[in-house]
Structures are given as C-alpha cells and as structure tokens.
C-alpha positions as YAML, in Angstrom:
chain: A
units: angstrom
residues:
- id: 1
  name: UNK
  ca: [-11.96, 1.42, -15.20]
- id: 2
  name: UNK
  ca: [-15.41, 1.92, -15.50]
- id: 3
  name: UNK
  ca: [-17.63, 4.30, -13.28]
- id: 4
  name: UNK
  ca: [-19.73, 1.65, -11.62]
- id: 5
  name: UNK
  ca: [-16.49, -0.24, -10.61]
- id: 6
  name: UNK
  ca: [-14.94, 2.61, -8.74]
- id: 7
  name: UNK
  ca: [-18.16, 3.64, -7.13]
- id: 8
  name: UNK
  ca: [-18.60, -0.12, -5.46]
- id: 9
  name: UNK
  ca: [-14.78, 0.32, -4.91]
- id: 10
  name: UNK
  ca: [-15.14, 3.14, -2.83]
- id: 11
  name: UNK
  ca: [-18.19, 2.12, -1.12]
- id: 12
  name: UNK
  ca: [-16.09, -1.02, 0.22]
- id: 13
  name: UNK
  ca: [-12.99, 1.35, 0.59]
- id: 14
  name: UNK
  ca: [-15.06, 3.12, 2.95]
- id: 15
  name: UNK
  ca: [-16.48, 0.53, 5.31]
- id: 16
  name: UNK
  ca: [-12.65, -0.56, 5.46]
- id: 17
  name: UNK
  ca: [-11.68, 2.55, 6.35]
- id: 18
  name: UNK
  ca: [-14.51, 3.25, 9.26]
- id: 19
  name: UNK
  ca: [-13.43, -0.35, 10.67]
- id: 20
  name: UNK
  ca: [-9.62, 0.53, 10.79]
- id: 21
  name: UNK
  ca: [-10.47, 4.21, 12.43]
- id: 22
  name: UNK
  ca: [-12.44, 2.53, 15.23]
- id: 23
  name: UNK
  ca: [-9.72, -0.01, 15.68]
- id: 24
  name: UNK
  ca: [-6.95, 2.77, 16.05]
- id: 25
  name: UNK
  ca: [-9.46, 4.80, 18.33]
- id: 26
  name: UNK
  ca: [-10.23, 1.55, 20.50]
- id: 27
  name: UNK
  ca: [-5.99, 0.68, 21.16]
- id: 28
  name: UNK
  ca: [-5.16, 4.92, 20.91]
- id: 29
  name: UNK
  ca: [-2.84, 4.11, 17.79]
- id: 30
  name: UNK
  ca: [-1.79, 7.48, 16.18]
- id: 31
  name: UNK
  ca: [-2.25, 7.71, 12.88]
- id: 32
  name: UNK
  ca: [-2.77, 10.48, 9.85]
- id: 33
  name: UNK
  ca: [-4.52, 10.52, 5.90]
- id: 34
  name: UNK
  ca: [-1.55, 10.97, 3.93]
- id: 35
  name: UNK
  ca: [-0.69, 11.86, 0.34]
- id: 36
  name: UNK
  ca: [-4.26, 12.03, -1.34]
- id: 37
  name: UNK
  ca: [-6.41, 10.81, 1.57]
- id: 38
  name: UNK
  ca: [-5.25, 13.15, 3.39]
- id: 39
  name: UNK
  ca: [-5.83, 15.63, 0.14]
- id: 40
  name: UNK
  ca: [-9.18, 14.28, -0.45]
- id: 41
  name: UNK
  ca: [-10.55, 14.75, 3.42]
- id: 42
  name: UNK
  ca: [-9.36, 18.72, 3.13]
- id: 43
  name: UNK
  ca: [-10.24, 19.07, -0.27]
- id: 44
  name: UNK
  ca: [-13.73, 16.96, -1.18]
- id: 45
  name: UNK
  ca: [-14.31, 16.09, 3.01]
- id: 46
  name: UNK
  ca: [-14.42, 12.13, 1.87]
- id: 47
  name: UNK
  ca: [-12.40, 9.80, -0.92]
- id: 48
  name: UNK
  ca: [-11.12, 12.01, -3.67]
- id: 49
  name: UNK
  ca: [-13.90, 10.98, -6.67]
- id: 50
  name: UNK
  ca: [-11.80, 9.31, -8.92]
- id: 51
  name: UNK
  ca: [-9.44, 7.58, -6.50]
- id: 52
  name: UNK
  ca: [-9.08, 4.15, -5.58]
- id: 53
  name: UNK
  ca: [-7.12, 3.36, -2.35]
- id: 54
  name: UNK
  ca: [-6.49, 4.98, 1.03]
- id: 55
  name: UNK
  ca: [-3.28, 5.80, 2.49]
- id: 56
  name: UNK
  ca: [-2.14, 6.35, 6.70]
- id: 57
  name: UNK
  ca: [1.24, 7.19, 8.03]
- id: 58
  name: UNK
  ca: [1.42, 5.61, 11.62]
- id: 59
  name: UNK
  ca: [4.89, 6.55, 14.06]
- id: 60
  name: UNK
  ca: [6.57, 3.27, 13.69]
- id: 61
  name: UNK
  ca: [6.48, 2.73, 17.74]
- id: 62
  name: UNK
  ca: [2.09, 2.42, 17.42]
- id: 63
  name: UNK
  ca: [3.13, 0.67, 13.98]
- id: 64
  name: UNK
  ca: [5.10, -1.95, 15.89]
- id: 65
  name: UNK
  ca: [1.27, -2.28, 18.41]
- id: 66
  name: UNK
  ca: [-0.67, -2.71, 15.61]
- id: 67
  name: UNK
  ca: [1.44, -5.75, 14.32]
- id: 68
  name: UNK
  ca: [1.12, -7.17, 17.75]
- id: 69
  name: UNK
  ca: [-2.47, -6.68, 17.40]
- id: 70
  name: UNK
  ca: [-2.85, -8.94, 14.23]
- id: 71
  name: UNK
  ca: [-4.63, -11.66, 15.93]
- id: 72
  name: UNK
  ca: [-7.22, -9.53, 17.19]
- id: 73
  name: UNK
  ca: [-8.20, -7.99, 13.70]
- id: 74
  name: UNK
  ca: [-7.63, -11.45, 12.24]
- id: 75
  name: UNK
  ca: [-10.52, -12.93, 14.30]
- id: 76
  name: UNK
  ca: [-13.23, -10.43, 13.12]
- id: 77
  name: UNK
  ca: [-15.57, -11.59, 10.92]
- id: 78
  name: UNK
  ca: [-15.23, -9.21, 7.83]
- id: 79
  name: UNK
  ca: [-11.34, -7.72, 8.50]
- id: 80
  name: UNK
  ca: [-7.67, -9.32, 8.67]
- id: 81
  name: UNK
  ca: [-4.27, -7.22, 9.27]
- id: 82
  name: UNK
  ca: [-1.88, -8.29, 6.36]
- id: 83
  name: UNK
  ca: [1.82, -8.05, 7.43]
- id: 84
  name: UNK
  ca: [5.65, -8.81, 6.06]
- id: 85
  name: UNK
  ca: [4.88, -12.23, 8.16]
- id: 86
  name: UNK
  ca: [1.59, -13.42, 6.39]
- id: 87
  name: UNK
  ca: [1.47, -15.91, 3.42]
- id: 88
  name: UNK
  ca: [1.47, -14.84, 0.43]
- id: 89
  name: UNK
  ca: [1.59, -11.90, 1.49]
- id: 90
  name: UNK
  ca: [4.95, -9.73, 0.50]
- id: 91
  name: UNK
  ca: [5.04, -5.83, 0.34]
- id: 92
  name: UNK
  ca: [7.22, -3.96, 2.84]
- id: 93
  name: UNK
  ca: [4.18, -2.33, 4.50]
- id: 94
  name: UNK
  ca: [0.96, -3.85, 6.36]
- id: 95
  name: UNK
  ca: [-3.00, -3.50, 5.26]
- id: 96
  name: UNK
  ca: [-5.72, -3.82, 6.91]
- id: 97
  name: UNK
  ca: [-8.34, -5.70, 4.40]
- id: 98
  name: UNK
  ca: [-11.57, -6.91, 3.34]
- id: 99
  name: UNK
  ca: [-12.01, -10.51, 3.59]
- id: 100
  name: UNK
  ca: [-15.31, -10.83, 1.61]
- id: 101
  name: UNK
  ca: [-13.45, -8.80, -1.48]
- id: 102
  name: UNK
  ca: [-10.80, -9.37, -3.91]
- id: 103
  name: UNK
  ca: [-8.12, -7.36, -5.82]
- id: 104
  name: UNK
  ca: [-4.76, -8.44, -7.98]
- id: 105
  name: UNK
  ca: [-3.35, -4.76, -8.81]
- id: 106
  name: UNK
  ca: [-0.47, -6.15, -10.57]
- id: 107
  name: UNK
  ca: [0.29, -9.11, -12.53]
- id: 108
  name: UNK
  ca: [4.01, -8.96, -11.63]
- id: 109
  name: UNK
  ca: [3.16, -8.34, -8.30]
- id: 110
  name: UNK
  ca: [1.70, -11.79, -7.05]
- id: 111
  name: UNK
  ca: [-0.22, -10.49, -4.08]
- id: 112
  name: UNK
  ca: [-4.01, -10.31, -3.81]
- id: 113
  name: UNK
  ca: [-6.10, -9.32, -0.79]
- id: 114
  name: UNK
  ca: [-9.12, -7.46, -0.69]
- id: 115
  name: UNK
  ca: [-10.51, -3.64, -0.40]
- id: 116
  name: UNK
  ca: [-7.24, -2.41, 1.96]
- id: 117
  name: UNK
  ca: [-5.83, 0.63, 3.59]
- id: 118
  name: UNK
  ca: [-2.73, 0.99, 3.37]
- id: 119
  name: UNK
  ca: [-0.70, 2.12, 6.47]
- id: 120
  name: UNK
  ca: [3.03, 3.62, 6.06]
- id: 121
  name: UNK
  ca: [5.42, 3.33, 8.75]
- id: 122
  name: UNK
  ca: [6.99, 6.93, 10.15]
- id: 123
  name: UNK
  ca: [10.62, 6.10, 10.75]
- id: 124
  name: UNK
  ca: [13.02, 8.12, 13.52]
- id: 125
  name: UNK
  ca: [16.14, 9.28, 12.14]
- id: 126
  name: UNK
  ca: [19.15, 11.44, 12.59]
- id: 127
  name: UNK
  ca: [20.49, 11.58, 9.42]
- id: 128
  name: UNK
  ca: [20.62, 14.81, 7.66]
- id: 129
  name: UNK
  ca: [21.73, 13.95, 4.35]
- id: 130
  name: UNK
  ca: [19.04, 13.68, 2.28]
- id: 131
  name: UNK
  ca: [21.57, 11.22, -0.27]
- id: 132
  name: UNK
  ca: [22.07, 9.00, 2.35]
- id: 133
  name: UNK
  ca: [18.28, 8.44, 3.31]
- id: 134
  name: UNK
  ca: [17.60, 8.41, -0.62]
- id: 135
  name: UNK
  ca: [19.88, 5.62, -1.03]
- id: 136
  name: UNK
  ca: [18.09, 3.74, 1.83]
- id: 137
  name: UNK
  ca: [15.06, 4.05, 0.09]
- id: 138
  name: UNK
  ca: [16.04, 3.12, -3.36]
- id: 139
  name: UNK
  ca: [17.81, -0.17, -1.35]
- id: 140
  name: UNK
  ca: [14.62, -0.79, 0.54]
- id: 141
  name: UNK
  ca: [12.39, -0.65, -2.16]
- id: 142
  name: UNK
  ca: [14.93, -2.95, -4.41]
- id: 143
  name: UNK
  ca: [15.25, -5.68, -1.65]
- id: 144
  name: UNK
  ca: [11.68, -5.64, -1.73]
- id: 145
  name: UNK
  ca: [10.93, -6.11, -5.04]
- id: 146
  name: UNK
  ca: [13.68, -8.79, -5.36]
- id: 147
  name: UNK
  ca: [12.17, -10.72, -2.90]
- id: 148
  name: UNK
  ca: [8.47, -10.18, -4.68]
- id: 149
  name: UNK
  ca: [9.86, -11.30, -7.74]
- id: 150
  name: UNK
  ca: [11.04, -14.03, -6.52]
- id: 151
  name: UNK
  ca: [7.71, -15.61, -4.93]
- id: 152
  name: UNK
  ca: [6.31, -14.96, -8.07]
- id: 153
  name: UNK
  ca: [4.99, -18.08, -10.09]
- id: 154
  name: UNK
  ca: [6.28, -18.80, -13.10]
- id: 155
  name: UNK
  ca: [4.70, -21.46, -15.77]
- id: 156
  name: UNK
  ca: [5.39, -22.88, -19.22]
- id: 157
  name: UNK
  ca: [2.42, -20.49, -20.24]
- id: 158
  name: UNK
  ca: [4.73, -17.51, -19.56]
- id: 159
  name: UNK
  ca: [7.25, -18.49, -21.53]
- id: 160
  name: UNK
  ca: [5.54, -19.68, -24.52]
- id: 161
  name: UNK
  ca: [3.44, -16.45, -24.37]
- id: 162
  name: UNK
  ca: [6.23, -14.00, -24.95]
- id: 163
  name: UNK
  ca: [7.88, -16.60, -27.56]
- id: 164
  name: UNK
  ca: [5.11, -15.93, -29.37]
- id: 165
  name: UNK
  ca: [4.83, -12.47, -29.44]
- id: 166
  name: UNK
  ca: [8.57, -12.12, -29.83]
- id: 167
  name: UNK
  ca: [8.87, -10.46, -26.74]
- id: 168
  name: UNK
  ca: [12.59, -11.02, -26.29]
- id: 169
  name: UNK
  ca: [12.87, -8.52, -23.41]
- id: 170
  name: UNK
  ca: [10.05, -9.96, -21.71]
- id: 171
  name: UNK
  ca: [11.12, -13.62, -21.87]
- id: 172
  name: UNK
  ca: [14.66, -12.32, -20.25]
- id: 173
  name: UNK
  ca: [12.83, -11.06, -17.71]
- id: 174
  name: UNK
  ca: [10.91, -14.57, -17.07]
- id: 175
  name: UNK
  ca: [13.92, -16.28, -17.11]
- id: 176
  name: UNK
  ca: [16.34, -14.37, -14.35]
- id: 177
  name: UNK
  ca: [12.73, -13.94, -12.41]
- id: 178
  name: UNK
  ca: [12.12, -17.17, -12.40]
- id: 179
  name: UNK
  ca: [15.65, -18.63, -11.62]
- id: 180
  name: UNK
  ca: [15.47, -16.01, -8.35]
- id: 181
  name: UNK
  ca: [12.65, -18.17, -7.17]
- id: 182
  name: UNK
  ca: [15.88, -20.55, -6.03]
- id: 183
  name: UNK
  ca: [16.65, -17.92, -3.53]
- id: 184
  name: UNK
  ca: [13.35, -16.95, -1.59]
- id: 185
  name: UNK
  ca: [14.91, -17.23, 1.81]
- id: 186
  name: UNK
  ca: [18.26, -15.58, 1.61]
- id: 187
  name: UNK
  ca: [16.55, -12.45, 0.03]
- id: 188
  name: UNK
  ca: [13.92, -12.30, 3.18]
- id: 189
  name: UNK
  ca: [16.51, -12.39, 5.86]
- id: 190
  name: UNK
  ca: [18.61, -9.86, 3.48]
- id: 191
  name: UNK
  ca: [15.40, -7.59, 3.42]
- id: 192
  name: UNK
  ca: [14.65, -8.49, 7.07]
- id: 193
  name: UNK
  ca: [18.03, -7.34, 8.49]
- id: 194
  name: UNK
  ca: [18.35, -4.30, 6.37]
- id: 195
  name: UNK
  ca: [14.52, -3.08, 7.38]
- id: 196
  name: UNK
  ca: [15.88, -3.99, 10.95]
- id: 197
  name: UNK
  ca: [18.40, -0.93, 10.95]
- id: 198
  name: UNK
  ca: [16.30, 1.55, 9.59]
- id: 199
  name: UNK
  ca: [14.51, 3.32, 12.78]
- id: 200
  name: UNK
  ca: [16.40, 5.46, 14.89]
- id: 201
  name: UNK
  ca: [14.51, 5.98, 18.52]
- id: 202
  name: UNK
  ca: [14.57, 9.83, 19.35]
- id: 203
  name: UNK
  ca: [15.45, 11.06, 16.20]
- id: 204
  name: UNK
  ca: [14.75, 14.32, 15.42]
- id: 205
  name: UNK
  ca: [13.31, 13.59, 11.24]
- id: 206
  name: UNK
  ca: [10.76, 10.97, 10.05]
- id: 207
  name: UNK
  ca: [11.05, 9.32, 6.99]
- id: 208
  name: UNK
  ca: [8.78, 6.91, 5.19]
- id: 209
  name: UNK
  ca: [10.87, 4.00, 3.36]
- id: 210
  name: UNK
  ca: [7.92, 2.55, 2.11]
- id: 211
  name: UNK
  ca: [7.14, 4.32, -0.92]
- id: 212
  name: UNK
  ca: [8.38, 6.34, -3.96]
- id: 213
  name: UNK
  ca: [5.09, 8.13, -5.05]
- id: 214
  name: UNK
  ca: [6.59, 11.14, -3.79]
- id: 215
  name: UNK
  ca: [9.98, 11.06, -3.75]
- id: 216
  name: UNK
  ca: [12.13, 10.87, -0.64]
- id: 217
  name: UNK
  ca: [9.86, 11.90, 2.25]
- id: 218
  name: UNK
  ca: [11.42, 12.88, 4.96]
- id: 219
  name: UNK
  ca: [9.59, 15.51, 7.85]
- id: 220
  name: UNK
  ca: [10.41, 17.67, 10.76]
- id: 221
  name: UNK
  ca: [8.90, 15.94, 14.18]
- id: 222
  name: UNK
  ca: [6.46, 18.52, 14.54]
- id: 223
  name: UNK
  ca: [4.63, 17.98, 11.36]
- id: 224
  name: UNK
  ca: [3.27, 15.14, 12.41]
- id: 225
  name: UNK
  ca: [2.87, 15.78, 16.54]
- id: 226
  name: UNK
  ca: [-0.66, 17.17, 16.16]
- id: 227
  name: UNK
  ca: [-3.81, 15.95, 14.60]
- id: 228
  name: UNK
  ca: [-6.95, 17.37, 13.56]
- id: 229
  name: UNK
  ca: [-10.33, 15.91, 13.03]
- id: 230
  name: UNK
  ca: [-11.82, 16.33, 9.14]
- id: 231
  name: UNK
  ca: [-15.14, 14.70, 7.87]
- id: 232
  name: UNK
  ca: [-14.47, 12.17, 5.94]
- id: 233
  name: UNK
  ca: [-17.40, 10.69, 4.06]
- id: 234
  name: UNK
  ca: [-20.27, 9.97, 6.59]
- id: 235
  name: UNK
  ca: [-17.32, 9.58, 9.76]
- id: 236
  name: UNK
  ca: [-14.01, 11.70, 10.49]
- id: 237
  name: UNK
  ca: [-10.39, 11.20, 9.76]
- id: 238
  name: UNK
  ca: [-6.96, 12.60, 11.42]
- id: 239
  name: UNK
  ca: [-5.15, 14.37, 9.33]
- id: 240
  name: UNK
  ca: [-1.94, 16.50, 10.47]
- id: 241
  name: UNK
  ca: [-2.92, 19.94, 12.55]
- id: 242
  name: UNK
  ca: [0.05, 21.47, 10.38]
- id: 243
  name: UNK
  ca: [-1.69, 20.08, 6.77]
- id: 244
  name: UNK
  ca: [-1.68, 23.19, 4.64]
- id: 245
  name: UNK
  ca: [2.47, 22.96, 5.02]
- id: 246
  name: UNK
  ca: [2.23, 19.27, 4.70]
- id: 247
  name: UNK
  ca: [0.12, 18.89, 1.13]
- id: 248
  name: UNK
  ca: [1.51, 22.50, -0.51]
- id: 249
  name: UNK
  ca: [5.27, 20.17, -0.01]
- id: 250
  name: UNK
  ca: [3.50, 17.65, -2.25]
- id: 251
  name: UNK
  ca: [1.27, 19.40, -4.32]
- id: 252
  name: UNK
  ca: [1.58, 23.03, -4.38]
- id: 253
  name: UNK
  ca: [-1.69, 24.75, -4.57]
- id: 254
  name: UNK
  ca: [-3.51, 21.76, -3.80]
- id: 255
  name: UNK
  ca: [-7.33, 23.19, -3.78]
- id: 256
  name: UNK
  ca: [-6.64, 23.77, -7.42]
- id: 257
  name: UNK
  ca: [-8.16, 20.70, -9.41]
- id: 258
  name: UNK
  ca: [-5.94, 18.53, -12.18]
- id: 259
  name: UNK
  ca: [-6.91, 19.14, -15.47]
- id: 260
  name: UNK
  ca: [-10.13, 16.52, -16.17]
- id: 261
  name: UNK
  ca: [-8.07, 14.51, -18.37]
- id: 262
  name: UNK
  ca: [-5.95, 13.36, -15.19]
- id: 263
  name: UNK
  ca: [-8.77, 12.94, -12.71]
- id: 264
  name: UNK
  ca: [-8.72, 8.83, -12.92]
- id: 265
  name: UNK
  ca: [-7.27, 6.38, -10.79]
- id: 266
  name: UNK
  ca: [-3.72, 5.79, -10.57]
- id: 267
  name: UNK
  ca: [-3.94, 1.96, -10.12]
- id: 268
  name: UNK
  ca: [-4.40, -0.43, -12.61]
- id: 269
  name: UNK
  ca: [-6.31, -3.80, -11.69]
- id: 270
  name: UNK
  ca: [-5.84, -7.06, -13.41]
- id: 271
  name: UNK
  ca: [-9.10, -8.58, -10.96]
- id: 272
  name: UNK
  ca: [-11.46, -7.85, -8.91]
- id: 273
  name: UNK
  ca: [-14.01, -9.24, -6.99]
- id: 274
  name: UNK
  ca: [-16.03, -7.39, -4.51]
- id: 275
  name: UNK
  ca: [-18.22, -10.07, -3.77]
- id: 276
  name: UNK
  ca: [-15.78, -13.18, -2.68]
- id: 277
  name: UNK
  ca: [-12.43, -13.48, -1.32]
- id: 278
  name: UNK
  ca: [-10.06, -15.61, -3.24]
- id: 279
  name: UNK
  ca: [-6.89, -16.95, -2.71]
- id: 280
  name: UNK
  ca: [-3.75, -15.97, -5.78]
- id: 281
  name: UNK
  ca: [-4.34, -19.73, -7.48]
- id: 282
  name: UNK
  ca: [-8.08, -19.77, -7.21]
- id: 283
  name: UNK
  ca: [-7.78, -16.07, -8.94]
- id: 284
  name: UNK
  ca: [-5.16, -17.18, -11.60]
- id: 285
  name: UNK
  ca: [-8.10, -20.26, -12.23]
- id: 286
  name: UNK
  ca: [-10.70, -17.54, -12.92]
- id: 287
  name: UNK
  ca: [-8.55, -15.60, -15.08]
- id: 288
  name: UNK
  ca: [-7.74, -18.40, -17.19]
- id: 289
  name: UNK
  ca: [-11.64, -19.36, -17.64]
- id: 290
  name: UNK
  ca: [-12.13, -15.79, -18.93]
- id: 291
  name: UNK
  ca: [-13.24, -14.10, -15.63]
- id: 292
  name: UNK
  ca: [-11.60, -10.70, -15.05]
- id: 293
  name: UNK
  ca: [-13.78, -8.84, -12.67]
- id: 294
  name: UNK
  ca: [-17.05, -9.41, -10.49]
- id: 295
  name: UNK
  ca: [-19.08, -6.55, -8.64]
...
C-alpha cells in the first residue's frame, strides 16, 4: 500500500467519519472510538498514521435506532447505511459509507462498498462464563462466514486457475464453497435466529459478537456509561470517560509506539476506487481489464 493511497484513504475516511458524528449527534445515538480509533484519538488526536478504517461500539438499543434510520442516511446525497438487510451486502455488522468511493478488502469476501465506518453492536448479557460467550462468538462469526461464502460467485475461471497452479487445497475449497451457494437461504434464517438470541436487556456485561481482533470482549456496564470528548482530526470524537482502563486491557502501555516495522495497515485491498462507486460485477469487470486501483 503505497503512501499516497492511504493519505486519500484517510482524507475520505475522515469526511465519513464527520458525517456519521453529526448524524449520531442530530438522533442522540451513543456511541464510542473503539480498538485503534479510539487509540488513535488519545494517542495522535486524529486517525492513527498508518491506519486504514475506523471503528464505533454503539449499545445495541441506539444500534437497533440507527437501523431504523437507514432510509434517512440512504437519501443523502454522498452517504448510505449498509445493514444485514441490504443487497449484496453480508457482514454481521452495519457501515455507514461513501457512495462516490469504492473498496473490495477481500477477494473471498464478496462485499464492496465505499470509504466506511464501521459500527459494533454492544450486547447485554448475564452470562459469566467467559467459555460460554466465547463459544457464541466463535458460532456467530462461523454462521457468518458460511453464509458469506455462500453468496460468493464462483466461475469456470476459478477453477481452471487453481488447476493450473496445482492448487489442490484451493480448488477443494472452490468446490464445497461453491456447492454452499445451493443453500443461501437456510444459512440466513440459521444466522438470523441465532443473532436473534444474543442480547440480554438489563444485563449487567456487554459483549461485542462482532469481531475477533481482540479476542472475546466482554466489559463491565460502567466502562462504557460515560463519554468524553477528544479532538479528532479537525472535529471531536467520544471515546469512553474510563479509556486509560479500556485501551491498557487491549494494549498495555498503549502511548508506547510499535516497532516501525509494524506501523502499516492491517487491511489488505484487492480495489479501490476513491473516485466512483461501483457495484461487485462492474468491479470484477475492471479487474479483469487490468484495473486494480483508482485515486
């Protein structure tokens, strides 16, 4: 990733970011920066300099608003709210994103949208068994994926590609992907009815289901009661009044900068474009004319 395509990333990162704060302020949505947002907004007071996405947790009761609120964002000229509901659309969490821009992270994955923040849903509980909420992560996280896989597209091209490398593994892996694409229904209402079961109202621990950069998260109430205001770039961002206890449970002394040979991004990106926003096939037709990124 080269410097001048994280810069523009950013940039556009940014103006994403100051139209989803203004949204939440307009409709008094809780949120907080989490992992390294909120990291970079204690830390560097903006996007940390080699990073390339922004993360919120939101209490899954203003979560639930903001998916009622789709339409509104939807209707803006620049912005649209992706959710489990949109088309084409199928990650376990929502984004709000860039219209004008576009980005495939993943070539497994077959989701593109455009410069996003991603927002991760606080879930009650009252379990205290840390196993038990593990395993309801790991399931989560496996439903999802199996029901990724299984809009993926799949094309003589795939097949013939890994015959010719002698990729054995990988053609396996074409072959039971592609014969899940049978079953695209049952595994959304399996995923749907599981992710239906996982909030608890009034329980005393939040937990995010969403993600496994971490490990299991799971919080006290109280960590995430009380905001504070940090700059953020040219604007300001909530991040949790408790923080220091917050990021030292994720990164230990976390004013202390990685070595320099781990200060790139952590996402890889098989397109871009920040200039247009494409649909998946109209991407894939790029691709195959030799196009891989436009800024």
């Amino acid at each position: 990733m080269t410097q001048e395509y994280l810069d523009k990333l950013q940039k556009k990162t940014l103006e994403t970011l100051k139209f989803t704060i203004d949204f939440f302020n307009k409709h008094n949505l809780r949120y907080f920066a989490c992992g390294g947002t909120c990291l970079g907004a204690v830390r560097h007071h903006g996007i940390i300099p080699w990073d390339d996405d922004v993360d919120l947790f939101m209490p899954y009761d203003d979560y639930q608003k903001l998916l009622s609120l789709k339409a509104e964002i939807d209707n803006t000229p620049d912005y649209k709210l992706l959710t489990p509901e949109t088309p084409g659309y199928y990650d376990p969490v929502c984004r709000i994103t860039d219209k004008g821009t576009t980005i495939w992270r993943n070539y497994i994955n077959p989701i593109v949208f455009g410069t996003q923040i991603d927002i991760f849903p606080l879930y009650e509980t009252n379990i205290e068994d840390n196993a038990t909420l593990e395993h309801m992560l790991n399931k989560n996280l496996e439903l999802t994926w199996r029901y990724q896989r299984a809009n993926q597209k799949y094309s003589l091209v795939n097949f013939l590609e890994n015959i010719k490398h002698k990729h054995l593994r990988g053609l396996l892996r074409n072959i039971k992907w592609a014969w899940s694409t049978r079953n695209v229904d049952k595994y959304k209402q399996e995923l749907d009815e599981f992710q239906s079961t996982l909030n608890q109202p009034g329980g005393k621990r939040l937990v995010n289901f969403a993600s496994w950069v971490y490990g299991l998260e799971t919080f006290e109430k109280e960590l995430f009661t009380d905001y504070v205001e940090m700059p953020f770039a040219d604007f300001t961002i909530r991040v949790p009044a408790m923080y220091d206890e917050y990021l030292k449970r994720i990164y230990g002394d976390y004013m202390q900068l990685p070595p320099e040979e781990k200060r790139h991004p952590t996402h890889g990106c098989y397109y871009i474009n920040l200039r247009e926003g494409l649909t998946i096939d109209e991407v894939r037709e790029r691709i195959r004319k030799g196009e891989t990124e436009v800024l």
